[in-house]
N, CA, C and O atoms as a GROMACS GRO file, in nm:
protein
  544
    1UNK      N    1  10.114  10.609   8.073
    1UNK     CA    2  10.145  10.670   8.199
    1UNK      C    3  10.018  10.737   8.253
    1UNK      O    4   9.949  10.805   8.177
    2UNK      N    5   9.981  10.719   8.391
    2UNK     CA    6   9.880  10.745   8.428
    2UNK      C    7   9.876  10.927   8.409
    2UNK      O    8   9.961  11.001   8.358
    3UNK      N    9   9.752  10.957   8.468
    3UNK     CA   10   9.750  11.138   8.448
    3UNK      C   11   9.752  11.144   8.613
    3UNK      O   12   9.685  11.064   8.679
    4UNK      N   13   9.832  11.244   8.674
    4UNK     CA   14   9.849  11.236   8.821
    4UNK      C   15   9.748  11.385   8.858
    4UNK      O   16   9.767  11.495   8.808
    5UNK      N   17   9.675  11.361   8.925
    5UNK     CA   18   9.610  11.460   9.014
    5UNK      C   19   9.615  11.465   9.166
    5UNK      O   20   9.613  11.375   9.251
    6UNK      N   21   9.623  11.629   9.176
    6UNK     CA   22   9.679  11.650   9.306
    6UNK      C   23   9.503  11.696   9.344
    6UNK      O   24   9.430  11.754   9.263
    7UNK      N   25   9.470  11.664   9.449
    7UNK     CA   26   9.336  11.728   9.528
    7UNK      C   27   9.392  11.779   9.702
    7UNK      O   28   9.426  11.723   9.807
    8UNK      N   29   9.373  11.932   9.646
    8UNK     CA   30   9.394  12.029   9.814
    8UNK      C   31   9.309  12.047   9.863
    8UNK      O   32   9.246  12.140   9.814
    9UNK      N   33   9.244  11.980   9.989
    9UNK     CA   34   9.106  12.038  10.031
    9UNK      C   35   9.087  11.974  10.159
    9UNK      O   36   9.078  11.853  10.183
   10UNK      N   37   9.084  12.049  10.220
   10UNK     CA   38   9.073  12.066  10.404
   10UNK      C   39   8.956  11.910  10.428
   10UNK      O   40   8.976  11.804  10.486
   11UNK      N   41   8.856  11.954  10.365
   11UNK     CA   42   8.727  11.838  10.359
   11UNK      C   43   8.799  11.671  10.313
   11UNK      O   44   8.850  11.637  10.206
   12UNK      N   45   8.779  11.589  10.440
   12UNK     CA   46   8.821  11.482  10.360
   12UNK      C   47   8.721  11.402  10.311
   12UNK      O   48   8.744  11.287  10.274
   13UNK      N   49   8.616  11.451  10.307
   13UNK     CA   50   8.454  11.420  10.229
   13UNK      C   51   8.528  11.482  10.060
   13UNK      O   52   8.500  11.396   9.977
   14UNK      N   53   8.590  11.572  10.008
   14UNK     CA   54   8.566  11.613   9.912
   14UNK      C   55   8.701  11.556   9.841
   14UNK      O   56   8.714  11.553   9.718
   15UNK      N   57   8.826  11.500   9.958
   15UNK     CA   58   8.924  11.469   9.855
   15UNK      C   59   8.846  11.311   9.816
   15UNK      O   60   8.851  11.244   9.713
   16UNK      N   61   8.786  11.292   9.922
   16UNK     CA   62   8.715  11.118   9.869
   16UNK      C   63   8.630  11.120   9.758
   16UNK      O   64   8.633  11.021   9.684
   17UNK      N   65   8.550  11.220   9.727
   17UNK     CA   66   8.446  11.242   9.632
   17UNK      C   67   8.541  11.245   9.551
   17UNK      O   68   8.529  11.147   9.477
   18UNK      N   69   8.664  11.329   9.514
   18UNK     CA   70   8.718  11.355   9.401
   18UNK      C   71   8.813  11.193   9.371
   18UNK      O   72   8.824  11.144   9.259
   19UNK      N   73   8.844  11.162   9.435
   19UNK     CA   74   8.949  11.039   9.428
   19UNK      C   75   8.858  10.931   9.337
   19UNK      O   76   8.886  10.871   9.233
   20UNK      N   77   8.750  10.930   9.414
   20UNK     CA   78   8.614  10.824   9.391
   20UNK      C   79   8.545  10.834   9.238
   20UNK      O   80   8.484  10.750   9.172
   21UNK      N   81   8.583  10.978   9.209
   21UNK     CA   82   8.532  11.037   9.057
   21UNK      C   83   8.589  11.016   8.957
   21UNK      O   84   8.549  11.028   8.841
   22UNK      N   85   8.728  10.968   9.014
   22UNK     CA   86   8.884  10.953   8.880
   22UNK      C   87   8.868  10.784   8.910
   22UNK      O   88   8.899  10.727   8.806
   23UNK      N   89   8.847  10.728   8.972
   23UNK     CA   90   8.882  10.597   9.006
   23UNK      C   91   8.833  10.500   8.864
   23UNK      O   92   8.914  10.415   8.828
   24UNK      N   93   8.758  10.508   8.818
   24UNK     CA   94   8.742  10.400   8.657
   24UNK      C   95   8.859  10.469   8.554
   24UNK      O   96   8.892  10.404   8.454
   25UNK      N   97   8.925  10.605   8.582
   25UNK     CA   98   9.007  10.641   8.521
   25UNK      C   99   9.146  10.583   8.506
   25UNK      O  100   9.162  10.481   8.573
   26UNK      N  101   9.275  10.632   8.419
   26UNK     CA  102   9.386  10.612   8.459
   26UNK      C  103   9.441  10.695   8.484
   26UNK      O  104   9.489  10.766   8.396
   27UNK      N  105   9.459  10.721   8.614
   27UNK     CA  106   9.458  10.826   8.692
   27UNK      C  107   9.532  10.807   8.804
   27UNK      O  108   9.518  10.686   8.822
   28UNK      N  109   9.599  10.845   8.886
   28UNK     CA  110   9.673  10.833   9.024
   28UNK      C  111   9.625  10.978   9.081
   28UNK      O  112   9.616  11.072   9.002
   29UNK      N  113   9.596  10.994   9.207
   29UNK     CA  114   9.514  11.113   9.258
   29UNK      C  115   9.621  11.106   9.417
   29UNK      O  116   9.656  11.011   9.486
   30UNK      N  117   9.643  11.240   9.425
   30UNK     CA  118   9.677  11.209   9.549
   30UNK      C  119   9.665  11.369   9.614
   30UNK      O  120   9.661  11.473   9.547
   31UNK      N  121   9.660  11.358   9.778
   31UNK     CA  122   9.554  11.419   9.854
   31UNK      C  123   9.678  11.515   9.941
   31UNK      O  124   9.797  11.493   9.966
   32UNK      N  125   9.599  11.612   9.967
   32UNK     CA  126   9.673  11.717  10.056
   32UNK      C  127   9.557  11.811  10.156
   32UNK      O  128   9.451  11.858  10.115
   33UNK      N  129   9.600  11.820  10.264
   33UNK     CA  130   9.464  11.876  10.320
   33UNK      C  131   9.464  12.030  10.338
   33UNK      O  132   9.377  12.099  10.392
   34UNK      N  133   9.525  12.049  10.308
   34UNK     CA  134   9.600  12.235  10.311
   34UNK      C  135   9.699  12.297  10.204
   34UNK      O  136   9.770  12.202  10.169
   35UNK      N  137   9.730  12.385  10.150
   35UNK     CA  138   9.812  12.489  10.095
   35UNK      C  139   9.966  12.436  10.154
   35UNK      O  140  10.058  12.452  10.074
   36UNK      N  141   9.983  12.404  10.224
   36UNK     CA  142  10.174  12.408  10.227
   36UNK      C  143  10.157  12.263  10.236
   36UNK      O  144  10.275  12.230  10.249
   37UNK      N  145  10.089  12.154  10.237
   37UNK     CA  146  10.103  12.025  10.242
   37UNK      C  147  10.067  12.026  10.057
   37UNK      O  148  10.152  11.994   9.974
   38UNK      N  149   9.970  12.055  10.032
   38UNK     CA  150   9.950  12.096   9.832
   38UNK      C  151  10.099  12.073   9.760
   38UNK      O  152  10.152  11.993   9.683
   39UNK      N  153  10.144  12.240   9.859
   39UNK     CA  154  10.275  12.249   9.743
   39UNK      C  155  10.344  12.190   9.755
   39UNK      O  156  10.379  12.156   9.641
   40UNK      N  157  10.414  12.133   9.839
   40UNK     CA  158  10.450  11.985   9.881
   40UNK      C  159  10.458  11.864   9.806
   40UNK      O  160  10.569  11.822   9.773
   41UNK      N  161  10.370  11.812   9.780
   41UNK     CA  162  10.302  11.718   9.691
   41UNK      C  163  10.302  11.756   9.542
   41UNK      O  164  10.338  11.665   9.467
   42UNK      N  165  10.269  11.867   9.486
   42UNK     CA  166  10.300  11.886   9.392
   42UNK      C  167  10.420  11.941   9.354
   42UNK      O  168  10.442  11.940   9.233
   43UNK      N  169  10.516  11.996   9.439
   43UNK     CA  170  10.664  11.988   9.424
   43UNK      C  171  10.726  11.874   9.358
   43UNK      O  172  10.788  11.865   9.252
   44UNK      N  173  10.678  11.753   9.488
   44UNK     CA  174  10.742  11.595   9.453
   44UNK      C  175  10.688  11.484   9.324
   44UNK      O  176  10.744  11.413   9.240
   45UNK      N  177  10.536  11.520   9.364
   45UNK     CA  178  10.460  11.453   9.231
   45UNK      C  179  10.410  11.490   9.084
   45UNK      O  180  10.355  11.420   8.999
   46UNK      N  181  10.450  11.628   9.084
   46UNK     CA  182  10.471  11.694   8.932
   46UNK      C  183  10.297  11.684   8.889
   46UNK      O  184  10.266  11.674   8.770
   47UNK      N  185  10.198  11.686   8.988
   47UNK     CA  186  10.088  11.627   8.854
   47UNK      C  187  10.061  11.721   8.779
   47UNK      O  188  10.105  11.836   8.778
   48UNK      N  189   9.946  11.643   8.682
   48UNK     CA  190   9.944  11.691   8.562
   48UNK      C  191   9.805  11.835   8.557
   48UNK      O  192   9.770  11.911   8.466
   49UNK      N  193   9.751  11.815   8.724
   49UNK     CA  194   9.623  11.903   8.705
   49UNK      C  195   9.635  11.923   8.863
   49UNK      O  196   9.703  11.837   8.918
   50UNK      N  197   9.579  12.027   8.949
   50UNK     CA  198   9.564  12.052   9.069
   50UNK      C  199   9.374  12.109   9.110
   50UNK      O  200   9.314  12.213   9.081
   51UNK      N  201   9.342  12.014   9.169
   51UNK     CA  202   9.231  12.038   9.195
   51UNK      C  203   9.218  12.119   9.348
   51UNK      O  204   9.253  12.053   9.446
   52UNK      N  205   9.172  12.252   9.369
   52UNK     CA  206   9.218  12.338   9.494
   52UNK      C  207   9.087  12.418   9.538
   52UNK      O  208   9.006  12.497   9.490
   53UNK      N  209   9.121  12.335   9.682
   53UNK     CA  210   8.981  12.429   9.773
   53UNK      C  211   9.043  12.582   9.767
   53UNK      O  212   9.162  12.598   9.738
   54UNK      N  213   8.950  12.701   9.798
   54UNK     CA  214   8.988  12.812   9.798
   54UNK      C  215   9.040  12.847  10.005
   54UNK      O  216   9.135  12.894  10.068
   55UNK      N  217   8.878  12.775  10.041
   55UNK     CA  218   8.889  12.819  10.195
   55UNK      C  219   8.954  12.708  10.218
   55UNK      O  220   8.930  12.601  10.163
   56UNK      N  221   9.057  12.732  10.319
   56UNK     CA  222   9.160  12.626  10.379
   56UNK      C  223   9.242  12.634  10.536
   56UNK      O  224   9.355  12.683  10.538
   57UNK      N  225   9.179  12.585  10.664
   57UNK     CA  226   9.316  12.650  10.760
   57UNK      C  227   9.497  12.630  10.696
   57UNK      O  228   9.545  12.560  10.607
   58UNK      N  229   9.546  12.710  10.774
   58UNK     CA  230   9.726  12.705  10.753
   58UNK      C  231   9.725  12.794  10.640
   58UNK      O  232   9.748  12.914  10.651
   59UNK      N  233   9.687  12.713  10.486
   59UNK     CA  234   9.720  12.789  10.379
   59UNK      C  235   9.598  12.834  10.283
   59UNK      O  236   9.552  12.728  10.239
   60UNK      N  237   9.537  12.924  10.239
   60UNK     CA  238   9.422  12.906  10.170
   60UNK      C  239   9.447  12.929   9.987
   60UNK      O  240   9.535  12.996   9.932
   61UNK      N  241   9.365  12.871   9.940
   61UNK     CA  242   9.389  12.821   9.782
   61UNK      C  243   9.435  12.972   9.726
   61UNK      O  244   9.519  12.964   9.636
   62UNK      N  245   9.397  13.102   9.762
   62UNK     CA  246   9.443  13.190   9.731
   62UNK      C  247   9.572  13.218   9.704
   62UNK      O  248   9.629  13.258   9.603
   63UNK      N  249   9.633  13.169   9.889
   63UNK     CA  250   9.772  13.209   9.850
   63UNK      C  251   9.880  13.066   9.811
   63UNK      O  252  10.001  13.073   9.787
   64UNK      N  253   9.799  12.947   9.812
   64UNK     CA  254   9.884  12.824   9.742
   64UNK      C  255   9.887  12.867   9.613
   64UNK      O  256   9.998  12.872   9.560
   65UNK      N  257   9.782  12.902   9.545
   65UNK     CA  258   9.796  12.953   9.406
   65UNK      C  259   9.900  13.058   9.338
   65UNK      O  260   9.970  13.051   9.237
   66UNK      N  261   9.882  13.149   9.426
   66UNK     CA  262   9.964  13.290   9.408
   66UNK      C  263  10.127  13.153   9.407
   66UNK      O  264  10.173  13.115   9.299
   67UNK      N  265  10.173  13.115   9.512
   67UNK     CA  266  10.259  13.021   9.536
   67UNK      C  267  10.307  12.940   9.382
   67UNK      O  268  10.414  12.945   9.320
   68UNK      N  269  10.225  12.894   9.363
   68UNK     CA  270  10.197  12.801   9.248
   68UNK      C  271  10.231  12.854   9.144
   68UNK      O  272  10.299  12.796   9.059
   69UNK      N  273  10.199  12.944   9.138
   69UNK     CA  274  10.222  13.042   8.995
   69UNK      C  275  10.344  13.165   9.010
   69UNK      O  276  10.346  13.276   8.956
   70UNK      N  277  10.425  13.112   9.087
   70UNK     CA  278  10.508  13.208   9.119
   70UNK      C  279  10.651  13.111   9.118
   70UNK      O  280  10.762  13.152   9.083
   71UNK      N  281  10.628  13.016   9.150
   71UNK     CA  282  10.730  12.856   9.158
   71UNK      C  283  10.721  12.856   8.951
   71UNK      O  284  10.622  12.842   8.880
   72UNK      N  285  10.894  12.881   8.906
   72UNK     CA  286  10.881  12.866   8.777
   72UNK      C  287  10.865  12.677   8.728
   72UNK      O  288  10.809  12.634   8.627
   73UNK      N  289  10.918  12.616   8.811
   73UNK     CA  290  10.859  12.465   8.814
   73UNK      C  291  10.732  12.436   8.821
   73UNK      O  292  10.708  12.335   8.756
   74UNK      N  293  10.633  12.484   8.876
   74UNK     CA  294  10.505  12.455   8.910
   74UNK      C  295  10.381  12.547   8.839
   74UNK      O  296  10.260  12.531   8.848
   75UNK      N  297  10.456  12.644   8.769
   75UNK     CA  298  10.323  12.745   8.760
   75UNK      C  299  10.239  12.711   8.605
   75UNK      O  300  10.152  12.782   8.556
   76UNK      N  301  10.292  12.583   8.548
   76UNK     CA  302  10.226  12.588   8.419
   76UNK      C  303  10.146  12.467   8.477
   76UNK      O  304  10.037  12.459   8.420
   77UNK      N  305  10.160  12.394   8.549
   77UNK     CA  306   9.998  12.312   8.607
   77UNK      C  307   9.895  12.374   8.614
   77UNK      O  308   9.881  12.471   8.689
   78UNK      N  309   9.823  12.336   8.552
   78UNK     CA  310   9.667  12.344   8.534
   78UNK      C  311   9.590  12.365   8.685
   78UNK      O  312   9.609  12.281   8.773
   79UNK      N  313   9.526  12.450   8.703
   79UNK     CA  314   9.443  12.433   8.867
   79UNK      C  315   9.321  12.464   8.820
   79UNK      O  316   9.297  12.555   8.741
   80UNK      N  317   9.217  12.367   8.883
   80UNK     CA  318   9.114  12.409   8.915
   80UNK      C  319   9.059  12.442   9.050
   80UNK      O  320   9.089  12.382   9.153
   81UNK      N  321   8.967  12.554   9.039
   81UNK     CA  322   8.991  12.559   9.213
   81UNK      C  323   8.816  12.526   9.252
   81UNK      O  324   8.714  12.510   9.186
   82UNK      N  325   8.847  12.528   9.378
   82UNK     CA  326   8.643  12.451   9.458
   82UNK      C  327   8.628  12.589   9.550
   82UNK      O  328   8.691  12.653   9.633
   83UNK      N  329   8.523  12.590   9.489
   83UNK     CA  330   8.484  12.701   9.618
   83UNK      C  331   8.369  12.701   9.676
   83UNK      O  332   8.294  12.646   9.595
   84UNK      N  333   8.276  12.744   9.818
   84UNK     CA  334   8.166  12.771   9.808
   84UNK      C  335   8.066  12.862   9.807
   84UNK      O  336   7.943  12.865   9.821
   85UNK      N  337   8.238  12.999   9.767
   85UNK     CA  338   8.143  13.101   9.757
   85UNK      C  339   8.166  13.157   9.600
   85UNK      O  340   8.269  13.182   9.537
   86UNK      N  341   8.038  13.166   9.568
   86UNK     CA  342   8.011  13.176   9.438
   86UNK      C  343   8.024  13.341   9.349
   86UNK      O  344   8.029  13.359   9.227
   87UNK      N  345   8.026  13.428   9.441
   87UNK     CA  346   8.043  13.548   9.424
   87UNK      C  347   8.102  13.625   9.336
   87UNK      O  348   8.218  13.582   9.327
   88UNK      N  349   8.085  13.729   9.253
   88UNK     CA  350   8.150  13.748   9.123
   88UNK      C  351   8.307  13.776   9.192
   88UNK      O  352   8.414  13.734   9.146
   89UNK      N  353   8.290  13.854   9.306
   89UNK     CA  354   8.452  13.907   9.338
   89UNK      C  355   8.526  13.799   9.328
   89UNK      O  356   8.636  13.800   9.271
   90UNK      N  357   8.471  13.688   9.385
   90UNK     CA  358   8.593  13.563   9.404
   90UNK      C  359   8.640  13.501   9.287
   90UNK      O  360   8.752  13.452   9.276
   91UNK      N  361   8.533  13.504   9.179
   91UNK     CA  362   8.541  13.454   9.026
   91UNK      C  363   8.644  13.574   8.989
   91UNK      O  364   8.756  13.532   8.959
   92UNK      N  365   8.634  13.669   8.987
   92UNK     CA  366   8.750  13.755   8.876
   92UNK      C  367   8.854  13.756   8.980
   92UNK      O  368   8.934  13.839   8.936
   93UNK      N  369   8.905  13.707   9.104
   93UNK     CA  370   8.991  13.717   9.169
   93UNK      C  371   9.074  13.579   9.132
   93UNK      O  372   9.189  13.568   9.088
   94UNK      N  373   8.995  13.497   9.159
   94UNK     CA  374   9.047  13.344   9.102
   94UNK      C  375   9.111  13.325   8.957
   94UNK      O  376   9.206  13.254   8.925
   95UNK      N  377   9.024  13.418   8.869
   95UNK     CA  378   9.068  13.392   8.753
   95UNK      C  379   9.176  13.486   8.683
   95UNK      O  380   9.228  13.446   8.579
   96UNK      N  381   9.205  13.587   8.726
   96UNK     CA  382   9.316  13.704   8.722
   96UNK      C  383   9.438  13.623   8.788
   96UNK      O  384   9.549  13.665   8.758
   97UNK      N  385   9.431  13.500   8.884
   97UNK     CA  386   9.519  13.416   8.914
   97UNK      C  387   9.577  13.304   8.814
   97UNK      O  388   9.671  13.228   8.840
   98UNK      N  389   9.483  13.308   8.669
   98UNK     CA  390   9.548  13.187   8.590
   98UNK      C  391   9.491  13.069   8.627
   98UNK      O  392   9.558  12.966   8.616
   99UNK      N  393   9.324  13.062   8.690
   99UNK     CA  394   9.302  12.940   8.690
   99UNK      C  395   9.266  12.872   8.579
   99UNK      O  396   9.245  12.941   8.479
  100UNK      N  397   9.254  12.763   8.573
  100UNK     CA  398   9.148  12.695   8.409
  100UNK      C  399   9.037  12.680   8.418
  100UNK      O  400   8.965  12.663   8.319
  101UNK      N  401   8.989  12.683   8.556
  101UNK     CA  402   8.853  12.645   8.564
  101UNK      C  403   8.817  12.663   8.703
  101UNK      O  404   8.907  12.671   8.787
  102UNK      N  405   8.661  12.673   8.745
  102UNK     CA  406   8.616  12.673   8.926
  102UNK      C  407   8.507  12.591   8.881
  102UNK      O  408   8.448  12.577   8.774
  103UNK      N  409   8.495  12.527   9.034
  103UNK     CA  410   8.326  12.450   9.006
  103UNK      C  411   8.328  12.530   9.194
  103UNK      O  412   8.421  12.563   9.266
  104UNK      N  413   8.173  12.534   9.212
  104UNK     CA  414   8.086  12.574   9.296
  104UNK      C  415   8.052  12.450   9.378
  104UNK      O  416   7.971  12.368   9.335
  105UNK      N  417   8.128  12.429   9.525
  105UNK     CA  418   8.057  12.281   9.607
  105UNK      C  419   7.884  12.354   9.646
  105UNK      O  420   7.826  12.462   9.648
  106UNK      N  421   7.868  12.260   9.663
  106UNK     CA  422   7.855  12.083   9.632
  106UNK      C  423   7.841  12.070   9.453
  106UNK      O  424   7.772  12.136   9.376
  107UNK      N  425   7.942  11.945   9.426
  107UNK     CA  426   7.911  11.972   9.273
  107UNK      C  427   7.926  11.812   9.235
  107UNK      O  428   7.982  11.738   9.316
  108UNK      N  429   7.884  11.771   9.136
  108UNK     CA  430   7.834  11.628   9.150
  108UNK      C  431   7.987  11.612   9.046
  108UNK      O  432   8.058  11.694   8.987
  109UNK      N  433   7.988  11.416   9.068
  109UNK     CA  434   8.117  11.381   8.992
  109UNK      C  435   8.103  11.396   8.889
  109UNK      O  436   8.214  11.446   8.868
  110UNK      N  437   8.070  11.396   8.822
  110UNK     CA  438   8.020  11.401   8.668
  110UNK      C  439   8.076  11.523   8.627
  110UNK      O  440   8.135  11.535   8.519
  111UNK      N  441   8.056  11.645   8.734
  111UNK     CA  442   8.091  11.784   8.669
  111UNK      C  443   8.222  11.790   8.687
  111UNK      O  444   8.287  11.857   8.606
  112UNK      N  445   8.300  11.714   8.812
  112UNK     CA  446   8.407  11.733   8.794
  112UNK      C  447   8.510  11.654   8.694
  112UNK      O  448   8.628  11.687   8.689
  113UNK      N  449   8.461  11.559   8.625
  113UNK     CA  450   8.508  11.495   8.589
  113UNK      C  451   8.529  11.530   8.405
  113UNK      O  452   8.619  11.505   8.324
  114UNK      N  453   8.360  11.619   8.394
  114UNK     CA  454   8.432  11.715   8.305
  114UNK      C  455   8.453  11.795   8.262
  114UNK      O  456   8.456  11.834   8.145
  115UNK      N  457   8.481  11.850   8.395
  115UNK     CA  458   8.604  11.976   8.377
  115UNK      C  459   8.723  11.959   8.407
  115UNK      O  460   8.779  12.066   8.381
  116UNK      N  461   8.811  11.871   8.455
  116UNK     CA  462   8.918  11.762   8.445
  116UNK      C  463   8.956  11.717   8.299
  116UNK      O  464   9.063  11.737   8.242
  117UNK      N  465   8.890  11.677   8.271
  117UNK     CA  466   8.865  11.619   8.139
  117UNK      C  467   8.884  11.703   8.006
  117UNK      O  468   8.929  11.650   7.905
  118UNK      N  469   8.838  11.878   8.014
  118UNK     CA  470   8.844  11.891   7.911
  118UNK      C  471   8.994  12.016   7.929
  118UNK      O  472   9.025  12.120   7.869
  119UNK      N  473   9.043  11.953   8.019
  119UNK     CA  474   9.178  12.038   8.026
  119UNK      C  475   9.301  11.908   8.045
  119UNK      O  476   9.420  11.940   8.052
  120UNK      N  477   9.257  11.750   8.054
  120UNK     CA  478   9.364  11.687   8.049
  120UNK      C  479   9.291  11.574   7.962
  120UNK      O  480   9.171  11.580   7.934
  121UNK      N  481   9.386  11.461   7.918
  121UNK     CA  482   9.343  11.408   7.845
  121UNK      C  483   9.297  11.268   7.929
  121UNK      O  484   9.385  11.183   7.941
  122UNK      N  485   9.175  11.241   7.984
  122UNK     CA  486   9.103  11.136   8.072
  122UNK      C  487   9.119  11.022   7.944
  122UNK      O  488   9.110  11.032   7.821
  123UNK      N  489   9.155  10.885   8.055
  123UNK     CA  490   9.116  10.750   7.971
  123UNK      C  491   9.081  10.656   8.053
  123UNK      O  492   9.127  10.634   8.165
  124UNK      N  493   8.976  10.587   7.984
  124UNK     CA  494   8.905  10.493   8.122
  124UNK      C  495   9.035  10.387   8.125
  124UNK      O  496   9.112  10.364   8.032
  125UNK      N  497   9.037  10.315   8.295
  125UNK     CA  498   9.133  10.235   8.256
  125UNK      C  499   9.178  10.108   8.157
  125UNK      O  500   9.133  10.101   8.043
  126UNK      N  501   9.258  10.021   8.205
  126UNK     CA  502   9.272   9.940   8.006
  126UNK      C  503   9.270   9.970   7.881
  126UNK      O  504   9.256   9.887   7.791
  127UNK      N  505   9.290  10.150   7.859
  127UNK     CA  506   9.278  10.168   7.761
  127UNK      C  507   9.432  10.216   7.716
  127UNK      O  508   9.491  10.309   7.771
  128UNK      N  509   9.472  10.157   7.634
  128UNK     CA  510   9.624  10.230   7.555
  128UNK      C  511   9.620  10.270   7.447
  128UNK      O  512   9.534  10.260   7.360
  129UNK      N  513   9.727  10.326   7.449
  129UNK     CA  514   9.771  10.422   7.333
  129UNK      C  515   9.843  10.342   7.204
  129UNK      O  516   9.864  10.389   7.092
  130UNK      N  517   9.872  10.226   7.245
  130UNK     CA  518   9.937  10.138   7.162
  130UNK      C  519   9.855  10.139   7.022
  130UNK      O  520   9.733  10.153   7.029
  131UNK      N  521   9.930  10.122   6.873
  131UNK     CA  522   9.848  10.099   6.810
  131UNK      C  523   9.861   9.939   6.750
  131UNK      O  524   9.973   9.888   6.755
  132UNK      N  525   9.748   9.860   6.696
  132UNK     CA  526   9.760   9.755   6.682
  132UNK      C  527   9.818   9.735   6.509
  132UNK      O  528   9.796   9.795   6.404
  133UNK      N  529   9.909   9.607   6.552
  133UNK     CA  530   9.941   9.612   6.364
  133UNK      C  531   9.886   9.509   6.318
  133UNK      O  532   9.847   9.411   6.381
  134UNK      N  533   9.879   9.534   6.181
  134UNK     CA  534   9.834   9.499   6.072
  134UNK      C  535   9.918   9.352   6.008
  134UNK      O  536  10.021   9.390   5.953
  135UNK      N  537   9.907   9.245   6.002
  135UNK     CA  538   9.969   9.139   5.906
  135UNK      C  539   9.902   9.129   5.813
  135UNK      O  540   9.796   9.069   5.833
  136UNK      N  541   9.924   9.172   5.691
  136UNK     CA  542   9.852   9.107   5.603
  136UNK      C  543   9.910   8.963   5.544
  136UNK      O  544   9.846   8.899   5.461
   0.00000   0.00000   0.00000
């Protein structure tokens, strides 16, 4: 079963970067451009990780999160959140929220992929879990 990721982020430069980053993965990614379209999506699609801009019009990652973690269905998903301000306030604010992780934009695929990675279990695609048997 694939690993489903949700990406919230106003930028549709950054849900493409992120989509584009999981794509050799087995992975299903799917996109929200705001905080009440997010929870939305992750209401219906349960994924397994939420990747979340902080700055956002309509809803901002602040209060989708607060949201997120307040929904007893939703609040044990994993979030990582994007930000571009790097500032200590926003780091102990973000993280007093229960995130797993922040990366700092602009941030190359590689980084996101592992920090994704070391909070879900990534597999390139064609790869299963099946194990092979043995005839002797």
């Amino acid at each position: 079963m694939p690993i489903k990721i949700l990406t919230v982020d106003d930028s549709k430069t950054i849900r493409l970067i992120v989509g584009k980053a999981f794509r050799s993965f087995d992975c299903e990614v799917f996109e929200a451009s705001n905080g009440v379209e997010g929870l939305a999506v992750a209401a219906k699609e349960r994924p397994n990780i939420i990747i979340l801009d902080l700055t956002m019009p309509v809803m901002d990652g602040f209060e989708t999160l607060t949201k997120l973690k307040s929904d007893p269905d939703l609040k044990s998903i994993p979030v990582v959140m994007l930000t571009a301000e790097s500032g200590r306030e926003n780091v102990l604010r973000i993280a007093k929220q229960g995130v797993r992780d922040y990366l700092v934009k602009p941030f190359k695929e590689e980084l996101i992929i592992e920090r994704v990675g070391r909070i879900v279990d990534l597999k390139p695609k064609g790869v299963t879990n099946a194990k092979a048997k043995r005839f002797d």
